[in-house]
C-alpha positions in Angstrom: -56.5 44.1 -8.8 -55.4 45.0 -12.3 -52.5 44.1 -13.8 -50.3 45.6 -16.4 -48.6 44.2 -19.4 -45.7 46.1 -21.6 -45.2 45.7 -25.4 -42.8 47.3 -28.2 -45.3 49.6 -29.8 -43.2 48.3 -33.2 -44.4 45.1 -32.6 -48.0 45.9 -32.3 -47.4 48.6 -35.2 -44.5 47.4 -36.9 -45.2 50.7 -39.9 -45.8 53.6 -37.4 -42.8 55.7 -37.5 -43.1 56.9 -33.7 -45.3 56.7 -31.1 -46.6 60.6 -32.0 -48.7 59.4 -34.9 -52.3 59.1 -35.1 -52.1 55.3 -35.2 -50.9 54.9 -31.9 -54.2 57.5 -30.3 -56.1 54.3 -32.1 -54.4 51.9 -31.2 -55.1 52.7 -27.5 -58.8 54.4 -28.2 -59.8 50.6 -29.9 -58.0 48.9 -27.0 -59.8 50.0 -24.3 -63.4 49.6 -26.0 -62.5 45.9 -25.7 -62.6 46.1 -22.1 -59.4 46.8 -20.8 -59.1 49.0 -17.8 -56.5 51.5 -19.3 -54.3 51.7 -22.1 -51.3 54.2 -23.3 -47.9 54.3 -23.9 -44.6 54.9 -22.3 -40.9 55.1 -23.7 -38.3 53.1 -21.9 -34.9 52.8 -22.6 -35.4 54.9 -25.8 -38.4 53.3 -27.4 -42.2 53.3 -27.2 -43.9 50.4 -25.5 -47.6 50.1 -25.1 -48.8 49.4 -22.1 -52.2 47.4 -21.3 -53.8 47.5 -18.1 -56.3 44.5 -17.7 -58.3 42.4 -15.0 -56.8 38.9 -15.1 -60.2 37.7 -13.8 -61.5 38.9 -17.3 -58.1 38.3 -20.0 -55.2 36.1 -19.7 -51.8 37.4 -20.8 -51.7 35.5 -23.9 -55.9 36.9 -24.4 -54.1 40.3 -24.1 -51.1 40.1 -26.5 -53.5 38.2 -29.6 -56.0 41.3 -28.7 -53.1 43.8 -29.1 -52.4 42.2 -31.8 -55.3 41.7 -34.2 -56.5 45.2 -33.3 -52.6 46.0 -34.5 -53.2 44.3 -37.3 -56.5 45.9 -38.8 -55.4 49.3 -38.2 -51.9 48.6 -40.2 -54.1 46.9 -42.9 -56.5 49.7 -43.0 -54.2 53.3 -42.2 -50.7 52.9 -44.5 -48.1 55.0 -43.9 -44.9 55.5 -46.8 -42.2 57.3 -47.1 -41.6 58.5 -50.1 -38.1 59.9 -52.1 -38.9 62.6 -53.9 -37.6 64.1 -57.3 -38.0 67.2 -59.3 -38.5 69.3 -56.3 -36.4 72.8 -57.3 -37.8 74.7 -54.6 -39.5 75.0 -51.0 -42.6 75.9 -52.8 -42.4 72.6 -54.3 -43.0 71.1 -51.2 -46.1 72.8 -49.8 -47.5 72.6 -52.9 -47.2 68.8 -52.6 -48.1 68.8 -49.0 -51.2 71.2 -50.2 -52.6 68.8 -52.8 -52.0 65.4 -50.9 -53.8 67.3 -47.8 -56.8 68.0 -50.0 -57.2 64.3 -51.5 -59.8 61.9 -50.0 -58.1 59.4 -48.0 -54.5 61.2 -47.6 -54.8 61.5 -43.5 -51.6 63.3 -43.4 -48.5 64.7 -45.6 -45.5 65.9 -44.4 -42.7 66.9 -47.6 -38.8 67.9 -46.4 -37.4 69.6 -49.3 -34.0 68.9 -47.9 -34.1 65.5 -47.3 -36.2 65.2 -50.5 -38.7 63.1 -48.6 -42.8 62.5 -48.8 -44.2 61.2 -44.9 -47.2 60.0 -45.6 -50.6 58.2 -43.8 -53.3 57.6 -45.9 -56.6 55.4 -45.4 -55.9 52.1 -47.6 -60.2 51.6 -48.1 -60.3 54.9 -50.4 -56.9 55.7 -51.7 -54.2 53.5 -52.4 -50.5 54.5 -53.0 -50.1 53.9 -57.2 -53.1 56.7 -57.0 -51.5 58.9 -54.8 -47.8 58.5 -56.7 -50.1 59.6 -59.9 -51.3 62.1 -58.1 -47.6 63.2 -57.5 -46.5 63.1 -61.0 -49.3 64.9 -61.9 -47.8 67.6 -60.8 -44.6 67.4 -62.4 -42.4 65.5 -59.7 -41.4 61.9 -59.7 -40.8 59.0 -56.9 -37.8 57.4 -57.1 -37.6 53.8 -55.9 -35.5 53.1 -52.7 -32.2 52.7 -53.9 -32.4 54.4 -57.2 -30.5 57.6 -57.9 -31.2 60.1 -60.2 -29.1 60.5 -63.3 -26.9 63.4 -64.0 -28.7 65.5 -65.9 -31.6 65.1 -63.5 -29.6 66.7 -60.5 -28.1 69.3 -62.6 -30.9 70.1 -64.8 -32.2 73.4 -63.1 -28.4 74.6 -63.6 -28.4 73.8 -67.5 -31.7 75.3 -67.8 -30.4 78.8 -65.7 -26.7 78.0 -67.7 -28.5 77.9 -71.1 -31.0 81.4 -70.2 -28.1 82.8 -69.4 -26.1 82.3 -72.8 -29.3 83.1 -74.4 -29.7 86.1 -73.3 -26.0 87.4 -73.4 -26.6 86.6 -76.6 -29.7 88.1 -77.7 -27.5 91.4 -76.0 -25.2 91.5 -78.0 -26.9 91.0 -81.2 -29.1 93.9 -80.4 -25.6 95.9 -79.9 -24.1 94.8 -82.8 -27.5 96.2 -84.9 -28.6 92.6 -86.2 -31.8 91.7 -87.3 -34.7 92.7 -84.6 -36.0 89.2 -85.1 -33.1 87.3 -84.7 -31.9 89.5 -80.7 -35.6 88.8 -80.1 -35.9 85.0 -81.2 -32.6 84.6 -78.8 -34.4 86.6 -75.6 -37.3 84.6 -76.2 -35.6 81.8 -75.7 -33.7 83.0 -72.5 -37.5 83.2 -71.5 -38.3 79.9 -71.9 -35.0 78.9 -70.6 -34.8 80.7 -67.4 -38.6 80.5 -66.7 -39.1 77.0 -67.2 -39.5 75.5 -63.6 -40.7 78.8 -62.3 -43.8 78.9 -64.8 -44.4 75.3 -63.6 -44.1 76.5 -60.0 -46.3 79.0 -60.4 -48.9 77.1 -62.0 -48.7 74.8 -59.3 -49.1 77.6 -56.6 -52.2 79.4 -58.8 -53.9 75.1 -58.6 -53.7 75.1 -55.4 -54.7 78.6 -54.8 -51.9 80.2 -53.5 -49.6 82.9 -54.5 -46.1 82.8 -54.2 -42.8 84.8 -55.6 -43.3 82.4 -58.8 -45.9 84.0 -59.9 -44.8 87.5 -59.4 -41.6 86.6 -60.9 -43.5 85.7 -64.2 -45.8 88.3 -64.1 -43.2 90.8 -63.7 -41.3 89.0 -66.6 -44.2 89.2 -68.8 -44.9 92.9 -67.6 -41.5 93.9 -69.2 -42.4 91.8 -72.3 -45.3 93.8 -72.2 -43.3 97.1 -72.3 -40.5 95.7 -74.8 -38.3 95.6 -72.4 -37.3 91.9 -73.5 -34.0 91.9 -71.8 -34.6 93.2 -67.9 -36.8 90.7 -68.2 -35.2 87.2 -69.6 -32.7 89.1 -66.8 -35.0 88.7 -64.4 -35.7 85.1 -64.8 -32.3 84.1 -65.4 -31.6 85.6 -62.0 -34.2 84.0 -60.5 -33.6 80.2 -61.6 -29.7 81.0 -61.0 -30.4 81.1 -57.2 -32.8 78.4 -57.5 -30.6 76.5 -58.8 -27.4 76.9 -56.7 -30.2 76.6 -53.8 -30.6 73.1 -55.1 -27.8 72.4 -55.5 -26.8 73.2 -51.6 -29.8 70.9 -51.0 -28.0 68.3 -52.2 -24.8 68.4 -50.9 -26.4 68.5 -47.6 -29.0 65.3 -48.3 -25.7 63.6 -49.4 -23.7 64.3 -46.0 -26.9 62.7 -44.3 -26.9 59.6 -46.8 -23.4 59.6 -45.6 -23.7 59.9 -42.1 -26.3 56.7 -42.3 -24.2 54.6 -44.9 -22.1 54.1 -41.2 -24.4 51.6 -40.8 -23.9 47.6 -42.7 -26.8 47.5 -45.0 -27.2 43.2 -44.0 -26.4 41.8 -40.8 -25.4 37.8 -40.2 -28.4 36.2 -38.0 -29.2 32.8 -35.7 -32.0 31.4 -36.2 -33.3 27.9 -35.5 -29.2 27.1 -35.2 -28.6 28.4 -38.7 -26.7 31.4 -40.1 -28.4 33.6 -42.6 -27.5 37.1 -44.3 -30.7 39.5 -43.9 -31.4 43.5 -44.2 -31.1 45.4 -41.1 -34.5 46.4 -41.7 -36.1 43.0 -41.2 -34.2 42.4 -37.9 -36.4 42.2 -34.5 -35.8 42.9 -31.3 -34.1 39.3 -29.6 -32.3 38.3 -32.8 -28.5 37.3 -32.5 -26.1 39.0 -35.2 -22.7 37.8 -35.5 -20.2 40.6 -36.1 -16.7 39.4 -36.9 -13.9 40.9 -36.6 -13.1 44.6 -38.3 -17.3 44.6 -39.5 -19.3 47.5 -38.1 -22.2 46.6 -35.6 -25.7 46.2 -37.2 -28.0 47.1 -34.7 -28.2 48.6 -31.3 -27.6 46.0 -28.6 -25.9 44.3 -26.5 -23.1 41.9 -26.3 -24.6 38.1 -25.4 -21.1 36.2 -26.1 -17.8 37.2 -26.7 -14.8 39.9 -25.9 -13.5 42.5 -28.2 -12.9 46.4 -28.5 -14.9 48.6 -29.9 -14.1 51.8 -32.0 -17.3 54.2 -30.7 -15.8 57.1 -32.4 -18.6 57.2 -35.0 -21.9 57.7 -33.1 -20.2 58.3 -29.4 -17.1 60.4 -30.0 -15.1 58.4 -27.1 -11.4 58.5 -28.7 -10.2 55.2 -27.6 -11.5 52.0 -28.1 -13.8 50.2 -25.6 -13.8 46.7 -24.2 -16.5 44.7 -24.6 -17.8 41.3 -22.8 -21.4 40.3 -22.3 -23.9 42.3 -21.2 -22.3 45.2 -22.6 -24.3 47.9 -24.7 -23.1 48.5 -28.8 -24.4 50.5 -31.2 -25.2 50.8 -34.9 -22.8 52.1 -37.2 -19.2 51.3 -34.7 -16.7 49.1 -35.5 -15.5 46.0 -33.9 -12.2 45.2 -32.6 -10.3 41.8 -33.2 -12.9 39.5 -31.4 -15.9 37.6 -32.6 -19.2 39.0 -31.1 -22.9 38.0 -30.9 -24.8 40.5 -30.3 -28.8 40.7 -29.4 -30.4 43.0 -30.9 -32.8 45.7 -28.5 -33.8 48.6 -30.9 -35.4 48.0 -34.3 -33.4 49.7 -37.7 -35.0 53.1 -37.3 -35.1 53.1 -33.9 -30.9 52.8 -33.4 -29.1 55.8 -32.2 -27.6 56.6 -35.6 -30.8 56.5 -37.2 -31.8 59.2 -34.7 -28.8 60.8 -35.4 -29.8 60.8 -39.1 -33.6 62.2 -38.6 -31.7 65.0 -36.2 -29.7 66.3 -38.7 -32.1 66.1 -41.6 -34.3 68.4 -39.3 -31.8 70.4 -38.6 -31.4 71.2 -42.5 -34.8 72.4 -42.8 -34.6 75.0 -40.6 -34.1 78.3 -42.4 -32.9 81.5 -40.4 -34.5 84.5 -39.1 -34.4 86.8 -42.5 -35.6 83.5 -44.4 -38.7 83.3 -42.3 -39.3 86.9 -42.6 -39.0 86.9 -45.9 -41.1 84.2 -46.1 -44.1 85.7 -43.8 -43.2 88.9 -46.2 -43.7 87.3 -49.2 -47.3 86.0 -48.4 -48.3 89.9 -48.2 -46.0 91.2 -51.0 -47.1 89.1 -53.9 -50.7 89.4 -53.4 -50.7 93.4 -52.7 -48.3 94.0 -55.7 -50.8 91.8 -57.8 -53.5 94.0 -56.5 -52.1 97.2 -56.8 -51.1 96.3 -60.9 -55.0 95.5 -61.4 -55.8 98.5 -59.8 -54.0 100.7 -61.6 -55.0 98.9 -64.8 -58.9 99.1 -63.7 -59.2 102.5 -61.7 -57.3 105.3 -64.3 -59.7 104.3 -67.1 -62.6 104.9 -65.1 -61.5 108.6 -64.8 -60.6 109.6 -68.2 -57.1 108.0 -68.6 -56.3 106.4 -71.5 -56.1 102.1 -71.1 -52.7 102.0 -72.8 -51.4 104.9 -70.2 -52.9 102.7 -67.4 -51.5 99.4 -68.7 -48.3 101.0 -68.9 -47.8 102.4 -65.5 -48.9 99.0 -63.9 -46.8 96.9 -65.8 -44.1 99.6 -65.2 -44.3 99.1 -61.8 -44.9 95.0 -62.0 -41.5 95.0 -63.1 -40.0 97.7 -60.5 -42.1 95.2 -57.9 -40.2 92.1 -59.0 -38.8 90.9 -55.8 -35.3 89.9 -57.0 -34.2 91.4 -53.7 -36.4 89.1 -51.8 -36.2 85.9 -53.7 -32.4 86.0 -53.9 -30.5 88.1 -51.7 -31.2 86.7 -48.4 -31.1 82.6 -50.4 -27.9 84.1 -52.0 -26.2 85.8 -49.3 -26.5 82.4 -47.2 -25.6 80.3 -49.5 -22.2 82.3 -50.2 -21.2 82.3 -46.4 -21.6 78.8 -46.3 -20.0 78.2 -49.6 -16.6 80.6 -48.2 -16.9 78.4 -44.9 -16.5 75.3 -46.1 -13.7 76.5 -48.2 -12.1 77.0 -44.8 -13.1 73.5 -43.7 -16.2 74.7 -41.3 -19.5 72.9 -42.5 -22.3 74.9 -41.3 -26.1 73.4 -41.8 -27.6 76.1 -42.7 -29.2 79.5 -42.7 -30.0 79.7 -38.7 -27.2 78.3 -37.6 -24.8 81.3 -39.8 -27.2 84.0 -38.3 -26.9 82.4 -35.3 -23.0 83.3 -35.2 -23.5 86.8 -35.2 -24.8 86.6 -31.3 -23.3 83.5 -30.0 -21.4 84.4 -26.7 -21.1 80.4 -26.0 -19.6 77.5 -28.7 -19.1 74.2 -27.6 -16.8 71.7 -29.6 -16.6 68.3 -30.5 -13.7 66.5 -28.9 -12.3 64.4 -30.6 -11.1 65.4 -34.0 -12.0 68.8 -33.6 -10.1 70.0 -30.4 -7.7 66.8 -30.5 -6.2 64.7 -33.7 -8.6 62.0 -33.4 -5.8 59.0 -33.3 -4.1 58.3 -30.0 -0.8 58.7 -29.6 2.3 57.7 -27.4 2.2 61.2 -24.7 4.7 59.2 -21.9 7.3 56.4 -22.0 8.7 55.4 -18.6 11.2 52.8 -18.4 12.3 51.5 -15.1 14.5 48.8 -16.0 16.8 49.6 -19.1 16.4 52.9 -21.1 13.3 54.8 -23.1 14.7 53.0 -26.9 14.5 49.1 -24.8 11.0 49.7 -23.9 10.0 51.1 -26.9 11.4 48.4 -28.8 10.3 45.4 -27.2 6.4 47.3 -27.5 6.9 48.0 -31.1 8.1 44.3 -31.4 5.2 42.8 -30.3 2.3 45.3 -31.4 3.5 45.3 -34.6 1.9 42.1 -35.2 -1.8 44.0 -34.1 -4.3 46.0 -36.2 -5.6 47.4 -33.0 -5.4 51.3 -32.9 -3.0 51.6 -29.9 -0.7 48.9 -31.0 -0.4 51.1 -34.2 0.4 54.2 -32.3 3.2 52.7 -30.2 4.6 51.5 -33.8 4.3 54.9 -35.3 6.3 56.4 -31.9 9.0 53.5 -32.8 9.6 54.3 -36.8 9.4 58.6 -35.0 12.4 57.8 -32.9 14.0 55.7 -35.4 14.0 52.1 -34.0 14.0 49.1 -35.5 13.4 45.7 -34.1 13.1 41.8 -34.8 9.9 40.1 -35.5 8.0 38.9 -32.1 6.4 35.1 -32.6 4.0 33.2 -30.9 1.9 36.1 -30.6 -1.8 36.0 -28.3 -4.2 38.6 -28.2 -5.9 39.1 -25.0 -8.8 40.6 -25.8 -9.7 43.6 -23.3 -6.4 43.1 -21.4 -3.2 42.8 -23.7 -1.4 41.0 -25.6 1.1 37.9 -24.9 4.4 37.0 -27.4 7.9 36.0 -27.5 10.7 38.3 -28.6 14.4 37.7 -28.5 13.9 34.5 -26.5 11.7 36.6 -24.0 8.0 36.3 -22.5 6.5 39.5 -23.5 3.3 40.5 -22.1 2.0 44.0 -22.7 -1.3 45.7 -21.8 -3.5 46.9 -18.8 -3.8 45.7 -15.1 -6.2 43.5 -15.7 -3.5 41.3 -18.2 -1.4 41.0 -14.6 -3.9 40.1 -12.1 -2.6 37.5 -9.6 1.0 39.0 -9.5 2.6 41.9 -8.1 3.2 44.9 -9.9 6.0 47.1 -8.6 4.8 49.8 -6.0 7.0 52.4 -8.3 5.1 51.0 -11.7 2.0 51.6 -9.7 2.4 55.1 -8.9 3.3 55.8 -12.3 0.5 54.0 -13.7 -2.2 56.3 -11.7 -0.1 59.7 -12.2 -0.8 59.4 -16.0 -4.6 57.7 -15.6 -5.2 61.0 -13.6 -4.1 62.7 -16.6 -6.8 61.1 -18.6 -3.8 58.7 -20.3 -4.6 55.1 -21.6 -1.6 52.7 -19.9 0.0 50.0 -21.1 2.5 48.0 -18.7 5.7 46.2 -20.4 6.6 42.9 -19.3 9.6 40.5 -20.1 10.2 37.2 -18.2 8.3 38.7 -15.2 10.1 41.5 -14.9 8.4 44.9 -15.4 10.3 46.9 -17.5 8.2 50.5 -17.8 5.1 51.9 -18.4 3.9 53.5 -22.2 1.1 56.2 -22.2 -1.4 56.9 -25.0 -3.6 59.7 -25.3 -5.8 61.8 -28.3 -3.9 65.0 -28.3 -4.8 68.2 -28.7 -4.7 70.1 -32.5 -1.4 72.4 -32.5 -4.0 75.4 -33.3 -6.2 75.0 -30.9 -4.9 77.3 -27.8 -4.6 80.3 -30.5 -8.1 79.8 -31.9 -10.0 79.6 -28.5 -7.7 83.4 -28.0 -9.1 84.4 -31.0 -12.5 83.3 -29.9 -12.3 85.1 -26.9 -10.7 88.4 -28.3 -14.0 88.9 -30.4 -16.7 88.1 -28.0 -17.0 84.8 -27.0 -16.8 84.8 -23.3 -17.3 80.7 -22.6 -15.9 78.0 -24.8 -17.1 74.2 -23.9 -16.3 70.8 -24.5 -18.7 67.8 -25.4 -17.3 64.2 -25.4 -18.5 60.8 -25.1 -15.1 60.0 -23.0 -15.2 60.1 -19.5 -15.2 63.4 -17.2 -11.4 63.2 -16.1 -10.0 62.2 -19.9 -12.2 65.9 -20.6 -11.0 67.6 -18.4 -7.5 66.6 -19.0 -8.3 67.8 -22.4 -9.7 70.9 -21.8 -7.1 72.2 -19.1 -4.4 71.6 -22.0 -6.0 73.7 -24.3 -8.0 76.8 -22.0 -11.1 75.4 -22.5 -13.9 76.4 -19.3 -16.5 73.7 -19.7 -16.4 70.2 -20.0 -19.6 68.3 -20.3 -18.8 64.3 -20.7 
């Protein structure tokens, strides 16, 4: 009877990105001409994992992992894959012509270039190419590859705009000069150089496109520019160009914002992590961790890796990667993730998911394809522009060609075609639609609405559905004191003795019961000999009282009240965080925290509703009834927790 063995495909191929690439169909193809039964591969728990059916009468378990494992080997030796940063790129174009060039090279067994993200994905066959000739390659044709790490200077990520800022000048200038009745010479040397200005990258572009056989708006943007050179009609078209890189270069510029908020979003994540091994502490990248390693996270560091806890207590801020508004408690066994921040406790944590496998680095790959994704009119534009260019081209030789041939005069010919070369040039198409997205984005995020990009803006015009982050877009983000009920003494006691002893806490309830104390004006002697509890409470001693203050499980063993009780589960039913006060074993009252919702937030779900929207819906990493709590404050209809 055969039996089956599981490992991490990331072991096996520690430099395949996912288990889609064509790495992984040889991995299994070569695994199974050794003899094994079956081979292929599964995903559990959010990764890849190869598994190896055998017959033990044939392979031991240990004959099985050193076969996965050489065979691993030779086919990460000979197929290397890169990924690649990417600089220079002004344009989409720039990117397919990349991908069209590496495609064509001997040994390149697949390129994939994200203009967004600014990013080369690349598999090549190490036995006839190797990467310094493929970079070369890349520079070639006028792009550079930045080191991990390295940024770009300044004038490198602003150069298309000083090149479109410069044709512009130029050619306002060369305008006026040809007003003012100067020199011919001198309004022409000016537009000239509002040529070479504004069609700089778009002749390189161009000639990129015409290399690799293609035609693109590049080249009927500089034919057209030529064509009213042609006809003396120097300004319409350094007007033209300038125009044209203009967009480009606010495009760009768009670009980068965006990459940046991705670079951002993944900077969550500590670029080292503090590791046992062999009984010793040492500082290493993420990158180089492996599944099994222990990190140490102390307290107030941000979590590594994906994992889970083997030793320790503490809470954990999720907010980050999860959304869940309050801290969560965590002892072993426990699952963290990359990128949240620990509480007051010491953990060690073992790591399960590799660097790129984490949930924020999925995050990260999610949004970055989400930014390449251009809207309906782009792709038209795009699938128009593939016809447009080459029949505009055609039609201009034609009419050069075909008058001639009956009786016109050449010059007459040469005329009208480049007369209509230049009424051709696709202004319209290369920068209204770019343009027109690019400004509604620009005037939302003015109003503090980021919106990714063009599909997601068309998209707006026939959404009859929007669903909303929780917290800290329907609710403040930061919890805050909703309910104080005192059963012995009055409202100011309780508060006071809370504020006392959670003053002496960074953790982010303690802070809010402090900031409800300074709101109603209270002020209070220091607390001593306090002891953090970690996922119960906290113990002290305040005006010659024992203090104790946090959740049931800080009491268990003695009797709670049956009227603290009762109070306790009203507000949990409202979706409220509890805190129980305690002094010298009396109880004294009950404090409840909650995120609450945004003061504007009942008018703009009206508004929503008044101009088409017909359901609004909630998505948060917090439980169902904390959601629905939420969402019944506010006129929400959905909740999905």
């Amino acid at each position: 009877m055969a039996e089956k063995l599981k490992l991490d495909l990331s072991l096996v191929l520690p430099d395949v990105p996912d288990e889609r690439d064509a790495c992984a169909g040889r991995l299994t193809e070569l695994l199974q001409a050794e003899g094994l039964e079956k081979v292929h591969l599964v995903r559990e728990d959010g990764s890849a994992r190869l598994c190896l059916h055998y017959d033990p009468q044939q392979f031991s378990v240990s004959r099985v992992r050193e076969l996965a494992q050489a065979v691993g080997a030779k086919l990460g030796n000979h197929y290397r894959h890169e990924s690649l940063r990417i600089d220079g790129m002004d344009c989409p174009t720039c990117a397919t012509v990349i991908e069209h060039v590496l495609q064509r090279t001997d040994g390149v067994l697949e390129a994939s270039v994200s203009y967004a993200a600014e990013r080369l994905r690349l598999e090549f066959d190490s036995e006839k190419i190797e990467r310094p000739a493929i970079v070369r390659r890349i520079q070639a044709l006028g792009y550079a590859v930045l080191e991990e790490g390295r940024e770009a200077g300044w004038f490198a990520e602003h150069r298309e705009l000083i090149f479109s800022g410069v044709a512009g000048l130029l050619l306002l200038a060369g305008w006026l000069t040809g007003l003012a009745d100067a020199p011919r010479g001198l309004s022409l040397g000016l537009l000239l150089g509002a040529y070479a200005a504004g069609g700089f990258y778009t002749v390189r572009d161009a000639w990129q496109s015409l290399r690799s056989r293609r035609f693109d708006i590049d080249t009927l943007m500089i034919v057209a520019a030529a064509g009213a050179a042609a006809l003396g009609a120097w300004e319409e078209g350094a007007l033209l160009l300038f125009l044209f890189s203009l967009g480009h270069a606010l495009e760009h510029m768009a670009m980068d914002r965006a990459r940046k908020a991705i670079e951002a979003l993944a900077e969550l994540a500590p670029k080292t992590a503090i590791v046992q091994r062999d009984g010793v502490e040492i500082e290493v990248r993420v990158e180089e961790l492996q599944r099994g390693d222990r990190v140490i996270v102390k307290p107030g560091q941000r979590i590594p890796a994906d994992g889970q806890v083997a030793s320790g207590n503490s809470a954990v801020d999720q907010s980050p990667v999860t959304g869940e508004s309050m801290p969560l408690d965590k002892q072993p066994g426990d699952k963290v993730f990359a990128g949240t921040v620990n509480g007051e406790g010491a953990l060690v944590v073992e790591v399960t998911k590799l660097a790129q496998e984490s949930t924020l680095a999925r995050m990260v790959v999610m949004v970055a394809e989400a930014q390449t994704q251009k809207s309906p009119t782009q792709r038209f534009t795009d699938r128009f522009e593939r016809i447009f260019v080459p029949a505009v081209l055609v039609g201009a030789a034609l009419l050069i060609v075909l008058p001639p041939l009956f009786g016109f005069p050449f010059a007459e010919s040469f005329y009208r075609a480049m007369a209509v070369l230049v009424a051709a040039s696709p202004c319209a198409l290369a920068i209204a639609t770019p343009s027109a997205v690019l400004s509604g984005i620009a005037r939302a995020a003015r109003g503090g609405v980021l919106i990714k990009g063009g599909v997601h803006l068309e998209n707006l015009g026939v959404l009859t559905a929007i669903a909303f982050d929780k917290t800290g877009t329907l609710t403040i983000g930061k919890p805050k004191v909703t309910d104080v009920v005192a059963v012995i003494g009055d409202e100011a006691h309780l508060l006071t003795v809370a504020a006392a002893v959670e003053s002496r806490s960074a953790h982010p309830l303690a802070q809010a019961v402090v900031a409800e104390g300074k709101r109603r004006g209270l002020s209070w002697n220091e607390a001593g000999e306090v002891e953090a509890v970690t996922g119960k409470g906290v113990r002290a001693e305040f005006d010659g009282q024992k203090v104790a203050i946090g959740n049931a499980k800080l009491f268990d063993g003695e009797a709670i009240p049956e009227g603290i009780q009762q109070q306790a589960k009203r507000l949990q039913t409202e979706g409220k965080t509890i805190m129980l006060i305690q002094a010298d074993g009396q109880f004294l009252g009950v404090l409840a925290l909650a995120d609450t919702p945004r003061e504007a937030v009942k008018q703009v779900l009206e508004r929503l509703r008044q101009i088409g929207i017909r359901k609004t819906i909630m998505l948060t990493g917090d439980n169902e009834r904390v959601g629905r709590a939420i969402a019944d404050a506010v006129g929400l209809d959905e909740v999905k927790a």
